[in-house]
N, CA, C and O atoms as a CHARMM CRD file, in Angstrom:
* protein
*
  384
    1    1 UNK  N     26.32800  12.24200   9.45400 PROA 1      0.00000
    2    1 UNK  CA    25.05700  11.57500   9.15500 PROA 1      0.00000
    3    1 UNK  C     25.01300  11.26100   7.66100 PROA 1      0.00000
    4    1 UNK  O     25.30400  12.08500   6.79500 PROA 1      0.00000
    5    2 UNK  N     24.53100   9.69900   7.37100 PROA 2      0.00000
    6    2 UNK  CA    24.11200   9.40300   6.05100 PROA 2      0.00000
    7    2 UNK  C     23.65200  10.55300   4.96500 PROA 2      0.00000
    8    2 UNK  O     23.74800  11.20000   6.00800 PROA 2      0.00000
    9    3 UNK  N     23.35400  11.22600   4.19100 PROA 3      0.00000
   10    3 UNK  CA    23.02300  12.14100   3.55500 PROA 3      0.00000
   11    3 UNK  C     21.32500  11.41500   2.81500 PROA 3      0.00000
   12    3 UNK  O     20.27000  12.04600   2.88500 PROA 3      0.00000
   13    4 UNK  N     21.38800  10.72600   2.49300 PROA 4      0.00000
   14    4 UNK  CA    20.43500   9.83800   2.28200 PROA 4      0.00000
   15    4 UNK  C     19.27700   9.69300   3.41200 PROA 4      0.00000
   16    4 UNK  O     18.13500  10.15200   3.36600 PROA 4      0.00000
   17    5 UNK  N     19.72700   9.12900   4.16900 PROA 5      0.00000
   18    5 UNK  CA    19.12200   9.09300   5.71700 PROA 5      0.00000
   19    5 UNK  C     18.59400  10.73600   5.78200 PROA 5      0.00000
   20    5 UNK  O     17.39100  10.99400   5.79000 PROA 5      0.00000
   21    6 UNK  N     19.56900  11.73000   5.82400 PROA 6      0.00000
   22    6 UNK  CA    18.99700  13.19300   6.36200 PROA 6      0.00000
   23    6 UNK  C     17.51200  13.86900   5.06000 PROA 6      0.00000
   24    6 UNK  O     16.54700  14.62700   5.15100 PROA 6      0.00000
   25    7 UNK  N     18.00000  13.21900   4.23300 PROA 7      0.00000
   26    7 UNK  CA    16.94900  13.51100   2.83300 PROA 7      0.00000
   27    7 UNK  C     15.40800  12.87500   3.35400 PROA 7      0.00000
   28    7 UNK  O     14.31400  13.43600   3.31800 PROA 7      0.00000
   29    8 UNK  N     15.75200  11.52600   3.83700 PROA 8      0.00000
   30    8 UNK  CA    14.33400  10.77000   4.27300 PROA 8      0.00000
   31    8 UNK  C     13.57200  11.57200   5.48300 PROA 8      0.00000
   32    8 UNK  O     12.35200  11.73100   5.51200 PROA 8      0.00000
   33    9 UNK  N     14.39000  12.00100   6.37500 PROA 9      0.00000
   34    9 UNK  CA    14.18800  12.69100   7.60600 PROA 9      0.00000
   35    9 UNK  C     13.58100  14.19200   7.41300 PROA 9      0.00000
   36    9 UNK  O     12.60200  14.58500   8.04800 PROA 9      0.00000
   37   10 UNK  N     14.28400  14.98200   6.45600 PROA 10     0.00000
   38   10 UNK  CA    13.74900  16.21100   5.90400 PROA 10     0.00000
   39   10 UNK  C     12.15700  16.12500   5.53800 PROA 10     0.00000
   40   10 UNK  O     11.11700  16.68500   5.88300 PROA 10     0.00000
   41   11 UNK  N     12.51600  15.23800   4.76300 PROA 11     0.00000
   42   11 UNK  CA    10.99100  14.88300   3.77900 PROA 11     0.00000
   43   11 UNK  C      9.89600  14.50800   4.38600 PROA 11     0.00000
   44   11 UNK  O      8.77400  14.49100   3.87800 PROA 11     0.00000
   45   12 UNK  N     10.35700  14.01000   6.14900 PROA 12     0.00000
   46   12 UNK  CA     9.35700  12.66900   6.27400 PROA 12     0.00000
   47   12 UNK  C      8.79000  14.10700   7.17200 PROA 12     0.00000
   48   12 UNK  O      7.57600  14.24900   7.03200 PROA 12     0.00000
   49   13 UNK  N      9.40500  15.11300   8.00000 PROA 13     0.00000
   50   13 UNK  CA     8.97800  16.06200   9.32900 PROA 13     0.00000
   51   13 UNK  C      7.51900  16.32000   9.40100 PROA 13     0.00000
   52   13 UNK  O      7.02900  16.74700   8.35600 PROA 13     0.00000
   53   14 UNK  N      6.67400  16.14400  10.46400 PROA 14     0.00000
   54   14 UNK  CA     5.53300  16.05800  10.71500 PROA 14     0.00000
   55   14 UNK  C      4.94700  16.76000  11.84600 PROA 14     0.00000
   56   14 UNK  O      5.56600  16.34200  12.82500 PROA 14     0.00000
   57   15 UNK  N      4.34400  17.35000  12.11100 PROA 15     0.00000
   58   15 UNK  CA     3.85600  18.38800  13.50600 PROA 15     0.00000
   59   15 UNK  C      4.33600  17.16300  14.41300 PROA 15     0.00000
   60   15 UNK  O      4.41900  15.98600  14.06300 PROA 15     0.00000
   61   16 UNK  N      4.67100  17.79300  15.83300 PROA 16     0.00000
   62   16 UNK  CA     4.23700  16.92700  17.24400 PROA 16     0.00000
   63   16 UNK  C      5.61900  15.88300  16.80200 PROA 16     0.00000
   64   16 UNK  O      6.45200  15.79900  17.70400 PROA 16     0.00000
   65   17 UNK  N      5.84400  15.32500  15.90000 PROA 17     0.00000
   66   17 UNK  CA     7.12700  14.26200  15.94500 PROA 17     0.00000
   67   17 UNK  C      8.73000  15.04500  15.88200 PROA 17     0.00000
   68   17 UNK  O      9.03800  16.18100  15.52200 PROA 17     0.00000
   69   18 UNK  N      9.36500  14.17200  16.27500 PROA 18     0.00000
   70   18 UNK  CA    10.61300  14.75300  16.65700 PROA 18     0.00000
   71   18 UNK  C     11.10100  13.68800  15.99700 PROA 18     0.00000
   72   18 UNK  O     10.76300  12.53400  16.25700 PROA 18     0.00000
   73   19 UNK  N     12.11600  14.08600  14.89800 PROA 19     0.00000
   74   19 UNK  CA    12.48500  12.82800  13.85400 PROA 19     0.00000
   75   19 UNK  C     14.29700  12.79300  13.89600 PROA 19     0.00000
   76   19 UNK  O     14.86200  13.81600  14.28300 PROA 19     0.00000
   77   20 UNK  N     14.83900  12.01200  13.62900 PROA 20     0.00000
   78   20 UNK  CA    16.25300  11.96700  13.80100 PROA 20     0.00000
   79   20 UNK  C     17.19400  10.93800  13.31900 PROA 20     0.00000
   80   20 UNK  O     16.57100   9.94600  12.93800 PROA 20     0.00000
   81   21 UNK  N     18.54400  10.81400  13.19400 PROA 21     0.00000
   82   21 UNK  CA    19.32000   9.16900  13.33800 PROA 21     0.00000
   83   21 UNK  C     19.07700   8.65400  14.78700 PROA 21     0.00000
   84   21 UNK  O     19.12900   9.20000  15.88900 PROA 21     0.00000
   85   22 UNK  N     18.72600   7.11100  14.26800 PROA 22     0.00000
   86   22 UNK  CA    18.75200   6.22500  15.28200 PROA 22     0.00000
   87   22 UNK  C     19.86000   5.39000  15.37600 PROA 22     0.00000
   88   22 UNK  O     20.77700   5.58400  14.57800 PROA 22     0.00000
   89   23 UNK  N     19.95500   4.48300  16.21100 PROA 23     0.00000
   90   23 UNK  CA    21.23900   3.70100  15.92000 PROA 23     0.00000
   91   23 UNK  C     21.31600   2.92500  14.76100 PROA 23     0.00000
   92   23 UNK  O     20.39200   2.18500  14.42600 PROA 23     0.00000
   93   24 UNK  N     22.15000   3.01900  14.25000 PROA 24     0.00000
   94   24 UNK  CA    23.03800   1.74800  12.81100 PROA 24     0.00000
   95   24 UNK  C     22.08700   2.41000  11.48200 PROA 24     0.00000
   96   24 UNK  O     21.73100   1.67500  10.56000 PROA 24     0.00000
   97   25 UNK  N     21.80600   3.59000  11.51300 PROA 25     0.00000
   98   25 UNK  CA    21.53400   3.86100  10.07300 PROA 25     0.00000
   99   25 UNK  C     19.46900   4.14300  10.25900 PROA 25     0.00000
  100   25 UNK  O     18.54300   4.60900   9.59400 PROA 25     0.00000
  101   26 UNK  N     19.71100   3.46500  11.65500 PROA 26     0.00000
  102   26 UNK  CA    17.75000   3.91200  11.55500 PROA 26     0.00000
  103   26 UNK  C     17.39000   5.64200  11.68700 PROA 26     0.00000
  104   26 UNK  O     18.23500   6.49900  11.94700 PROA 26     0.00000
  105   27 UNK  N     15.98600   5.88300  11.44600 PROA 27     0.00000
  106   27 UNK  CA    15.33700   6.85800  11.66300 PROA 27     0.00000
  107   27 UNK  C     14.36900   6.58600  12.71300 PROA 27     0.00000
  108   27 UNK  O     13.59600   5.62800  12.73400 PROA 27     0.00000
  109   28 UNK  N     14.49800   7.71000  13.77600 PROA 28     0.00000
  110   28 UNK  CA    13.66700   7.14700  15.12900 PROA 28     0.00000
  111   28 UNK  C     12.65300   8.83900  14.83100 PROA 28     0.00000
  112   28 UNK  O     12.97000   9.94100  14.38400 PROA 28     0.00000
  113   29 UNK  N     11.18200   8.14800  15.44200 PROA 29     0.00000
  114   29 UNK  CA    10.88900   9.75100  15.20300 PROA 29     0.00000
  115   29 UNK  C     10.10300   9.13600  16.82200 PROA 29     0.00000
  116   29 UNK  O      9.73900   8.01900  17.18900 PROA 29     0.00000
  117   30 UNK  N     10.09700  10.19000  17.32400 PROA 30     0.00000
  118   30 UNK  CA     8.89700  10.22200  18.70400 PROA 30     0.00000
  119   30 UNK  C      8.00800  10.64000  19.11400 PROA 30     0.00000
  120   30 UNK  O      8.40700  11.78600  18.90200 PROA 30     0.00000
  121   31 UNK  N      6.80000  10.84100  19.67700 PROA 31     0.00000
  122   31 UNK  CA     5.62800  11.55900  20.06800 PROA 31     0.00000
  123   31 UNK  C      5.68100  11.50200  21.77800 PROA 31     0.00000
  124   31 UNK  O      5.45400  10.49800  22.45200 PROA 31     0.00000
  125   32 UNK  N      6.09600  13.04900  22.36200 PROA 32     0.00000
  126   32 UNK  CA     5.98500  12.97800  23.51500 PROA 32     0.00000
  127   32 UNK  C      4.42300  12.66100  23.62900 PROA 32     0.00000
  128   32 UNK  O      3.53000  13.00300  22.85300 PROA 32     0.00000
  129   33 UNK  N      4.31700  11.75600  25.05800 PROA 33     0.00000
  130   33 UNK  CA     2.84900  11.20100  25.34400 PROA 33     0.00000
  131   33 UNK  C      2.70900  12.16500  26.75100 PROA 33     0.00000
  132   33 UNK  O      1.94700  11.56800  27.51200 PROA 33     0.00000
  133   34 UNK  N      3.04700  13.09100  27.19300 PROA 34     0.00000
  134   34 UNK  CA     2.82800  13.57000  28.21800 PROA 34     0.00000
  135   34 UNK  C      3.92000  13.34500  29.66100 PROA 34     0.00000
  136   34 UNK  O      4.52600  14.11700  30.40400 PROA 34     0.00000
  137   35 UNK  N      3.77500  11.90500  29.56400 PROA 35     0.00000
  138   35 UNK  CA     5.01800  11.56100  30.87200 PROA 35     0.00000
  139   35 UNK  C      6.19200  11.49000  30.30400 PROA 35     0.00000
  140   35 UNK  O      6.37900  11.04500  29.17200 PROA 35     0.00000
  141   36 UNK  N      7.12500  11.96000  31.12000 PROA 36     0.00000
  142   36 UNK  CA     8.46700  12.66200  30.31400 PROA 36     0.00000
  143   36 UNK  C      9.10700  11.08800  30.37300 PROA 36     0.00000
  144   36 UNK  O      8.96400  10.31300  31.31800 PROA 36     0.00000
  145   37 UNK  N      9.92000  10.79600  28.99200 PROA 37     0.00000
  146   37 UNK  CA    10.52700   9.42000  28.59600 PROA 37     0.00000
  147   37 UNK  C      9.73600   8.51400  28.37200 PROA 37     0.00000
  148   37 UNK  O     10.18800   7.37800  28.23000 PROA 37     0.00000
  149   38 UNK  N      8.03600   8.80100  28.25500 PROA 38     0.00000
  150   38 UNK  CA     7.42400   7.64700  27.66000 PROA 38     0.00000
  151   38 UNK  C      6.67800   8.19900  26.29200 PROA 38     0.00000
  152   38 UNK  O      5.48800   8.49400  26.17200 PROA 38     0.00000
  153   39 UNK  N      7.84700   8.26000  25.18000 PROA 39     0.00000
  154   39 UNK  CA     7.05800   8.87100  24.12900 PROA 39     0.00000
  155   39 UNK  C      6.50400   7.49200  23.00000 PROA 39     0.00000
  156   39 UNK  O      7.16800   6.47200  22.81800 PROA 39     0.00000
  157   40 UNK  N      5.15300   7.78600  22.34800 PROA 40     0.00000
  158   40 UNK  CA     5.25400   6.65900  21.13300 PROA 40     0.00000
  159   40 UNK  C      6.80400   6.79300  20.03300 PROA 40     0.00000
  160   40 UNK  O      7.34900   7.82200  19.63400 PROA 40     0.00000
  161   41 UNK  N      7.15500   5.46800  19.80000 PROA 41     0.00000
  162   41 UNK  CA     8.47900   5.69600  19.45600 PROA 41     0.00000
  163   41 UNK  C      8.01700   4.90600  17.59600 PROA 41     0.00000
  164   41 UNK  O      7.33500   3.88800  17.48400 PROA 41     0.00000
  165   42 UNK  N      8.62300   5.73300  16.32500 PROA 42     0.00000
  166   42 UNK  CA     8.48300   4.63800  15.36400 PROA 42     0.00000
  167   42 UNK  C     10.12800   4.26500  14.59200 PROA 42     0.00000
  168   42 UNK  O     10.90200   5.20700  14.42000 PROA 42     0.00000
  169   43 UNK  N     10.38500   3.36800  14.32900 PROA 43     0.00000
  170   43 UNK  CA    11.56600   3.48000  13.59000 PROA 43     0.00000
  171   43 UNK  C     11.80200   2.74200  12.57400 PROA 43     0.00000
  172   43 UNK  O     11.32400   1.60800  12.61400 PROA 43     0.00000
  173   44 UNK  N     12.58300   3.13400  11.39000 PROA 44     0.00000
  174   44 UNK  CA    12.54400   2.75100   9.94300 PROA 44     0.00000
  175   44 UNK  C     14.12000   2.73900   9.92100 PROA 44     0.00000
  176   44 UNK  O     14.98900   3.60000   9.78000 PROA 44     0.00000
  177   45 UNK  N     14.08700   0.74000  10.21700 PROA 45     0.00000
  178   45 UNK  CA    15.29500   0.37200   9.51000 PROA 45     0.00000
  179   45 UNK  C     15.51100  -0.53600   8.45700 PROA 45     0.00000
  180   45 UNK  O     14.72000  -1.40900   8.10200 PROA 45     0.00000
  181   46 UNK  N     16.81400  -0.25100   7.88700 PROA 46     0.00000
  182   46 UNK  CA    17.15600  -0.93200   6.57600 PROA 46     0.00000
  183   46 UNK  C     16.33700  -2.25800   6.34700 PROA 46     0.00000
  184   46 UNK  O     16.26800  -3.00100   7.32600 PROA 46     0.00000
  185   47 UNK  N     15.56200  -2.74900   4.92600 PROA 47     0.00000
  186   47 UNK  CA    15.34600  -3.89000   4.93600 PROA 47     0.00000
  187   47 UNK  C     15.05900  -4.00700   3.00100 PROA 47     0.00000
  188   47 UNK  O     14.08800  -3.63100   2.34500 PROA 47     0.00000
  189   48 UNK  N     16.29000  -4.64700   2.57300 PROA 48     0.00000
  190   48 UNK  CA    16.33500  -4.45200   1.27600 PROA 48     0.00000
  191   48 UNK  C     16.47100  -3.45500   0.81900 PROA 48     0.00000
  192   48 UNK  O     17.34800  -2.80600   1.39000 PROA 48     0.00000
  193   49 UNK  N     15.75900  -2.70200  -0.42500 PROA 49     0.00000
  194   49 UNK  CA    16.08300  -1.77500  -1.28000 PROA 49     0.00000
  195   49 UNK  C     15.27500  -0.57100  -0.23400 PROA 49     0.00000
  196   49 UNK  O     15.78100   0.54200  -0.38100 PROA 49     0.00000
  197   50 UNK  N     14.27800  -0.60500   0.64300 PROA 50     0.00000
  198   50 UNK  CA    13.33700  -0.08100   1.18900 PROA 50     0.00000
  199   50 UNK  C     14.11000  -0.02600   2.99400 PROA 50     0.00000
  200   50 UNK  O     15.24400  -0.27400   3.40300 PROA 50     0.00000
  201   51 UNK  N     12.64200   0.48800   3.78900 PROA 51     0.00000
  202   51 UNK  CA    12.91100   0.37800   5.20500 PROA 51     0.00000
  203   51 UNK  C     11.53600  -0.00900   5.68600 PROA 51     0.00000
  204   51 UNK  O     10.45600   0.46200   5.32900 PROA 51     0.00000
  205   52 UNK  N     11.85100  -1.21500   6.80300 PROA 52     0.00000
  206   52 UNK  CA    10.90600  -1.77500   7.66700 PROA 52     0.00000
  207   52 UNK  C     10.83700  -0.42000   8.79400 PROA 52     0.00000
  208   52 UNK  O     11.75500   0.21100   9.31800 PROA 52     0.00000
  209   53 UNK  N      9.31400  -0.27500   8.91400 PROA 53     0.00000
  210   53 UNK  CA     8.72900   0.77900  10.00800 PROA 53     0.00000
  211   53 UNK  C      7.83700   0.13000  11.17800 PROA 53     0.00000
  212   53 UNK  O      6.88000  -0.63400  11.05900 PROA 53     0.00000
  213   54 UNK  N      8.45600   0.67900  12.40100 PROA 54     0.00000
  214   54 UNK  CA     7.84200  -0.10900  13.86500 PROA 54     0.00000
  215   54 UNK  C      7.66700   0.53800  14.40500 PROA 54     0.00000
  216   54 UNK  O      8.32400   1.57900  14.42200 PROA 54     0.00000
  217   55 UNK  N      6.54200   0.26600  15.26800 PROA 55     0.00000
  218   55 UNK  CA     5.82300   1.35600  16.30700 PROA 55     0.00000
  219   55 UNK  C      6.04900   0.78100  17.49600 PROA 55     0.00000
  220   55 UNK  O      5.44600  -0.28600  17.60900 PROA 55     0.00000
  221   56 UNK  N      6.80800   1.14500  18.59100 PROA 56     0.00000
  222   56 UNK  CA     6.54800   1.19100  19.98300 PROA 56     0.00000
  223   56 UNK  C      5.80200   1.84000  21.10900 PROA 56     0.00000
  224   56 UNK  O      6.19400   2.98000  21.35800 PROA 56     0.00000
  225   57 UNK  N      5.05800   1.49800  21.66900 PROA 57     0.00000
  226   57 UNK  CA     3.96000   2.47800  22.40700 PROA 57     0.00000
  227   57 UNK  C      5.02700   2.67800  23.61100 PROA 57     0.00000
  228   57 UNK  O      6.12900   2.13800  23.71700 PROA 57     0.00000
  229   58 UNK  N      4.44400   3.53800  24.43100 PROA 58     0.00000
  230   58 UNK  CA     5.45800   4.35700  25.29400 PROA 58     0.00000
  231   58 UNK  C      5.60000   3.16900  26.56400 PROA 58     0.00000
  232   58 UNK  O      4.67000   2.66100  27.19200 PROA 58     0.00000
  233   59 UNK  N      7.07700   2.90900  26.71700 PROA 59     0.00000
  234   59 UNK  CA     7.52100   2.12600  27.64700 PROA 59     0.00000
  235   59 UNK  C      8.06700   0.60500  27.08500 PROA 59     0.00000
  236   59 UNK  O      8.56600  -0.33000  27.71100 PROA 59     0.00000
  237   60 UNK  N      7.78800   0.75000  25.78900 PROA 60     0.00000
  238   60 UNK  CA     8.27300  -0.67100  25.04600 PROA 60     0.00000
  239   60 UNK  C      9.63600  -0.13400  24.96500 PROA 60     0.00000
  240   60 UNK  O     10.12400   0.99300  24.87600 PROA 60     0.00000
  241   61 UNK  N     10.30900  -1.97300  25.05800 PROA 61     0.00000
  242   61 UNK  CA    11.90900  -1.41000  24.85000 PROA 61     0.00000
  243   61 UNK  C     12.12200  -1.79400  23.40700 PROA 61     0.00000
  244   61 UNK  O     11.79400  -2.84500  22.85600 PROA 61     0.00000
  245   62 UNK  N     12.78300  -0.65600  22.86000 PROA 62     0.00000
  246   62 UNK  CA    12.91300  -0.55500  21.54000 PROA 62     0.00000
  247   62 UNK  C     14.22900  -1.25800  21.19900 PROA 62     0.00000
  248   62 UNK  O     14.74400  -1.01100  20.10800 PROA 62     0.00000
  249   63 UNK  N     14.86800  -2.19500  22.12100 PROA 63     0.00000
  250   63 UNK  CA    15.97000  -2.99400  20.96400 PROA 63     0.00000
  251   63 UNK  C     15.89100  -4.14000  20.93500 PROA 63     0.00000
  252   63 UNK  O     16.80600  -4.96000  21.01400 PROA 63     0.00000
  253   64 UNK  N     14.33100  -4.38000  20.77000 PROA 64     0.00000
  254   64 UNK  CA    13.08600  -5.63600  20.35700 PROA 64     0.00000
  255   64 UNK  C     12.57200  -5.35600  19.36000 PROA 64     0.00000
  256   64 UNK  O     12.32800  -4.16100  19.19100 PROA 64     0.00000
  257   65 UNK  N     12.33200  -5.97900  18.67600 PROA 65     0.00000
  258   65 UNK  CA    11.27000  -6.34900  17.77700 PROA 65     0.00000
  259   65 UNK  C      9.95300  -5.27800  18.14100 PROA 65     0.00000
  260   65 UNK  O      9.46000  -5.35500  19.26700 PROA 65     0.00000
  261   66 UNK  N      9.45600  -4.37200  17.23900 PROA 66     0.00000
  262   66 UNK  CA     8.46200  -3.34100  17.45400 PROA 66     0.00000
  263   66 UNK  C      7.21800  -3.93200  16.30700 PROA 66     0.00000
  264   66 UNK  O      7.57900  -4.64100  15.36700 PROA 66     0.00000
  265   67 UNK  N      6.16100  -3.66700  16.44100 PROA 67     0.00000
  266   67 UNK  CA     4.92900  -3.88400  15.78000 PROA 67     0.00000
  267   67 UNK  C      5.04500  -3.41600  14.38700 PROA 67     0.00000
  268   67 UNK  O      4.84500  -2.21500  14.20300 PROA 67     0.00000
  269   68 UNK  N      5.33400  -4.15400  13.37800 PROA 68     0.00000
  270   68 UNK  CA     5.65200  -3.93200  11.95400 PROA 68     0.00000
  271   68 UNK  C      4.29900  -2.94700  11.63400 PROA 68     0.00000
  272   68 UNK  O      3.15400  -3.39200  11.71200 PROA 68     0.00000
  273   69 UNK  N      4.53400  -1.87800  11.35200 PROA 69     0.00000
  274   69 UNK  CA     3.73300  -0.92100  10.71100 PROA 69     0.00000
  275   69 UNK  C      2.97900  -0.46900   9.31900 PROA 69     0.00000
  276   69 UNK  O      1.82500  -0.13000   9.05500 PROA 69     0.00000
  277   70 UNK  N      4.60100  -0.68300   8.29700 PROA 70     0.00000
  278   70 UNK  CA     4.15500  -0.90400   7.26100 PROA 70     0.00000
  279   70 UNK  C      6.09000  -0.91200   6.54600 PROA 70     0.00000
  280   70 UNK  O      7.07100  -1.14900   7.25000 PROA 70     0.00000
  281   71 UNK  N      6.12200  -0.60700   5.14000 PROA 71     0.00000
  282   71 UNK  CA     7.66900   0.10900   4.76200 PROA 71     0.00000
  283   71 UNK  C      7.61500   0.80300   4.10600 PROA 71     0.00000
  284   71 UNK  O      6.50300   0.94300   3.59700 PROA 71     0.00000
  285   72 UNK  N      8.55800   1.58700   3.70900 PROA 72     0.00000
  286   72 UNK  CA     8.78900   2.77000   2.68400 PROA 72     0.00000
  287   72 UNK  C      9.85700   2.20700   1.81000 PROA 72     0.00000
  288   72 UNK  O     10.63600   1.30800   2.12600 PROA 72     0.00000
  289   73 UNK  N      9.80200   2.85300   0.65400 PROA 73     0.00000
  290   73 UNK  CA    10.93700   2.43600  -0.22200 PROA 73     0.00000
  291   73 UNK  C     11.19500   3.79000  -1.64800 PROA 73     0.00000
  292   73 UNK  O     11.08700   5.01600  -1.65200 PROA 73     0.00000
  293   74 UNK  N     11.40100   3.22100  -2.23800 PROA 74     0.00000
  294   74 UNK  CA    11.70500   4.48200  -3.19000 PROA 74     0.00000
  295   74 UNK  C     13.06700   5.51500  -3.78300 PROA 74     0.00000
  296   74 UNK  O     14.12600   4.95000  -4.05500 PROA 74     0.00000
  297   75 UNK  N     12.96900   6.75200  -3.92000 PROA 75     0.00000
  298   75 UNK  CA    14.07800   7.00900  -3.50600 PROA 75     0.00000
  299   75 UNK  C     13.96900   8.29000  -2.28000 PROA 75     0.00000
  300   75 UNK  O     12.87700   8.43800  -1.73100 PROA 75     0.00000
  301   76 UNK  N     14.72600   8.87700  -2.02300 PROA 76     0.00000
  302   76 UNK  CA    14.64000   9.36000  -0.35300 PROA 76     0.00000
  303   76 UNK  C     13.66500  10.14300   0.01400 PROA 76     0.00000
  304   76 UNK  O     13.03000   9.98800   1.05700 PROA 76     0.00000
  305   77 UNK  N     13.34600  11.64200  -1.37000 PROA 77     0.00000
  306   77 UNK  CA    12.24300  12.14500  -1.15000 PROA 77     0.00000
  307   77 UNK  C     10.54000  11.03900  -1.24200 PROA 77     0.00000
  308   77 UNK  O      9.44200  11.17400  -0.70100 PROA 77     0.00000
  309   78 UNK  N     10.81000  10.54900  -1.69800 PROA 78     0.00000
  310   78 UNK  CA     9.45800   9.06400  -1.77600 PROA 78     0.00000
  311   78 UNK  C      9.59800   8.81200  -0.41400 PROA 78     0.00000
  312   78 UNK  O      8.82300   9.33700   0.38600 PROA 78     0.00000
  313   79 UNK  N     10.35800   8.18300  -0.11000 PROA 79     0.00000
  314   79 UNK  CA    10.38200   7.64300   1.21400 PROA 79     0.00000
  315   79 UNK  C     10.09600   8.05700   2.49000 PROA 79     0.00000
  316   79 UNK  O      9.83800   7.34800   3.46300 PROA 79     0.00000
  317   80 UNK  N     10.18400   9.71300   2.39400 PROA 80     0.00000
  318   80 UNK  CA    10.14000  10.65500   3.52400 PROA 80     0.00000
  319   80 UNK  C      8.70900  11.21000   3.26300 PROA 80     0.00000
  320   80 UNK  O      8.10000  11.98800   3.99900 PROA 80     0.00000
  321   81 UNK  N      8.32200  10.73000   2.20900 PROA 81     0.00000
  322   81 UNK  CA     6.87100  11.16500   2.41800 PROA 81     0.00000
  323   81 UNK  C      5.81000   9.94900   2.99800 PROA 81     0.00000
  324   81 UNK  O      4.90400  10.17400   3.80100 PROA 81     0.00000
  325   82 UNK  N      6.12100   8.65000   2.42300 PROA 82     0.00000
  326   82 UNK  CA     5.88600   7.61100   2.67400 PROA 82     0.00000
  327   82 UNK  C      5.80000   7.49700   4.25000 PROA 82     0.00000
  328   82 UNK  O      4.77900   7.12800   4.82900 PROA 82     0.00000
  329   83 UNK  N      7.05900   7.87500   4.92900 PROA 83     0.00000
  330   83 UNK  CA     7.08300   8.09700   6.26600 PROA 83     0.00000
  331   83 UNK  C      6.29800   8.76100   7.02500 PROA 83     0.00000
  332   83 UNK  O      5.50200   8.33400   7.86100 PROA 83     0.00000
  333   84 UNK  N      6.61700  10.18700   6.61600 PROA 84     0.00000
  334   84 UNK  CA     5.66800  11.57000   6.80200 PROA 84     0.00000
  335   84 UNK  C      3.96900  10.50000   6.75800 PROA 84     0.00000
  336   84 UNK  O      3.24900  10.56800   7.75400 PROA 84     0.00000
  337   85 UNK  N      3.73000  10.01900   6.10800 PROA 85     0.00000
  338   85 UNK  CA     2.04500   9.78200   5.95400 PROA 85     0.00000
  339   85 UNK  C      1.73600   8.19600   7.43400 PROA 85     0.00000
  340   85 UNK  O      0.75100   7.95200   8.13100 PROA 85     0.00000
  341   86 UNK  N      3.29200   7.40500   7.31800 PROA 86     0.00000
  342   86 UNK  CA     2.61300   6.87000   8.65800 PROA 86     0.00000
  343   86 UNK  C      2.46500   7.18700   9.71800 PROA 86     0.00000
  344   86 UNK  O      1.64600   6.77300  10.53900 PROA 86     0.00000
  345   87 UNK  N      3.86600   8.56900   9.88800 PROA 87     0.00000
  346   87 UNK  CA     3.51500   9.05200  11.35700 PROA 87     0.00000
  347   87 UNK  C      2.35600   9.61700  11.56800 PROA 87     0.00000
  348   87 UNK  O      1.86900   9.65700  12.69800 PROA 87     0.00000
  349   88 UNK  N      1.62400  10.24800  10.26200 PROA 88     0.00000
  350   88 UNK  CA     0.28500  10.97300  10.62600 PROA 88     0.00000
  351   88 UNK  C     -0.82500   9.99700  10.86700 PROA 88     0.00000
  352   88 UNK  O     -1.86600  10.31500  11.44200 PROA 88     0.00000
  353   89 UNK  N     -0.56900   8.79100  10.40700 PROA 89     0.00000
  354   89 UNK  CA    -1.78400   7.61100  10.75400 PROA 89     0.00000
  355   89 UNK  C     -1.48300   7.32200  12.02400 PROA 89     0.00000
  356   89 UNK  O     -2.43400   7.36000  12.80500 PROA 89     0.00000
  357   90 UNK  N     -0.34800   7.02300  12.48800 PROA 90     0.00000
  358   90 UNK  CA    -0.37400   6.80900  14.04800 PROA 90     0.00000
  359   90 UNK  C     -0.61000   7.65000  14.81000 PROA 90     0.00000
  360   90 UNK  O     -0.85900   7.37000  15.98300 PROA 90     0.00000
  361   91 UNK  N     -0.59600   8.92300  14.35400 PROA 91     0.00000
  362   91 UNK  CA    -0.61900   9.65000  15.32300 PROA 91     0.00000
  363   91 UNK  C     -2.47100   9.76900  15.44300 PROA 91     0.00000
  364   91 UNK  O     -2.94900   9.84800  16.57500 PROA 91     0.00000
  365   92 UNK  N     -3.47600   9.77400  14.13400 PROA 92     0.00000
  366   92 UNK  CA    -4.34700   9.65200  14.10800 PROA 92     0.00000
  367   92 UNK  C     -5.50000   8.58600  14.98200 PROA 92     0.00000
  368   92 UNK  O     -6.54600   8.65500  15.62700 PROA 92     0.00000
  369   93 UNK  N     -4.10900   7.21600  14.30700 PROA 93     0.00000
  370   93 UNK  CA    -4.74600   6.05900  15.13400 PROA 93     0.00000
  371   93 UNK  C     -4.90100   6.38200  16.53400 PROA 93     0.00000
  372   93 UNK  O     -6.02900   6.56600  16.99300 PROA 93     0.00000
  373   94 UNK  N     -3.76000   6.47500  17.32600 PROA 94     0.00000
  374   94 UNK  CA    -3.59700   6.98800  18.49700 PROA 94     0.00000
  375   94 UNK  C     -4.08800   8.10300  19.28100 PROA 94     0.00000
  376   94 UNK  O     -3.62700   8.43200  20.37400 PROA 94     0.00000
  377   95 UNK  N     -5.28000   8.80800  18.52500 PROA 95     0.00000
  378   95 UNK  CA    -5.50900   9.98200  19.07300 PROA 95     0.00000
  379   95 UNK  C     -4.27200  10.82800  19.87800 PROA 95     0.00000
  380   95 UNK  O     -4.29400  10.97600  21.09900 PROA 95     0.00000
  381   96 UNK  N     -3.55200  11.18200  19.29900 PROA 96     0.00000
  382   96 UNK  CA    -2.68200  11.64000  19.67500 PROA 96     0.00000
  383   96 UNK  C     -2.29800  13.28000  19.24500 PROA 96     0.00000
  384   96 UNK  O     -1.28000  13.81200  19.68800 PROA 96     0.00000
């Protein structure tokens, strides 16, 4: 694993999310929703100096285009907090 990538992932860990490598360098984190394999899904991939962050609600297929959320950028500990603070808005938004 990227070392970089594992720094963002450390930084970003949040109750209830399950954070990890995704494919090609992304960070996938998930929120089980109750029915097993339909979790909210978000993922932060490369886009410039930063990472584009997308939210999939449970049952979207994620190797589409996901609902631009917001990005993080910085350097890794920045970024993993940056992260860390959207999963807690979605999870907020979402009553979740």
């Amino acid at each position: 694993m990227n070392s970089e990538l594992q720094r963002i992932i450390d930084a970003s860990r949040s109750p209830g999310w399950s954070i990890g490598e995704g494919q090609a360098g992304q960070i996938m984190a998930t929120f089980e929703t109750g029915d097993i394999g339909m979790p909210w899904v978000v993922i932060a991939a490369k886009r410039g100096k930063g990472m584009k962050v997308s939210l999939y609600a449970p049952g979207d297929d994620v190797t589409v285009e996901g609902e631009e959320i917001g990005e993080i950028a910085g350097n890794p500990r920045e970024q993993g907090r940056q992260l860390r603070e959207i999963l807690e808005g979605v999870k907020s938004e979402k009553s979740l």
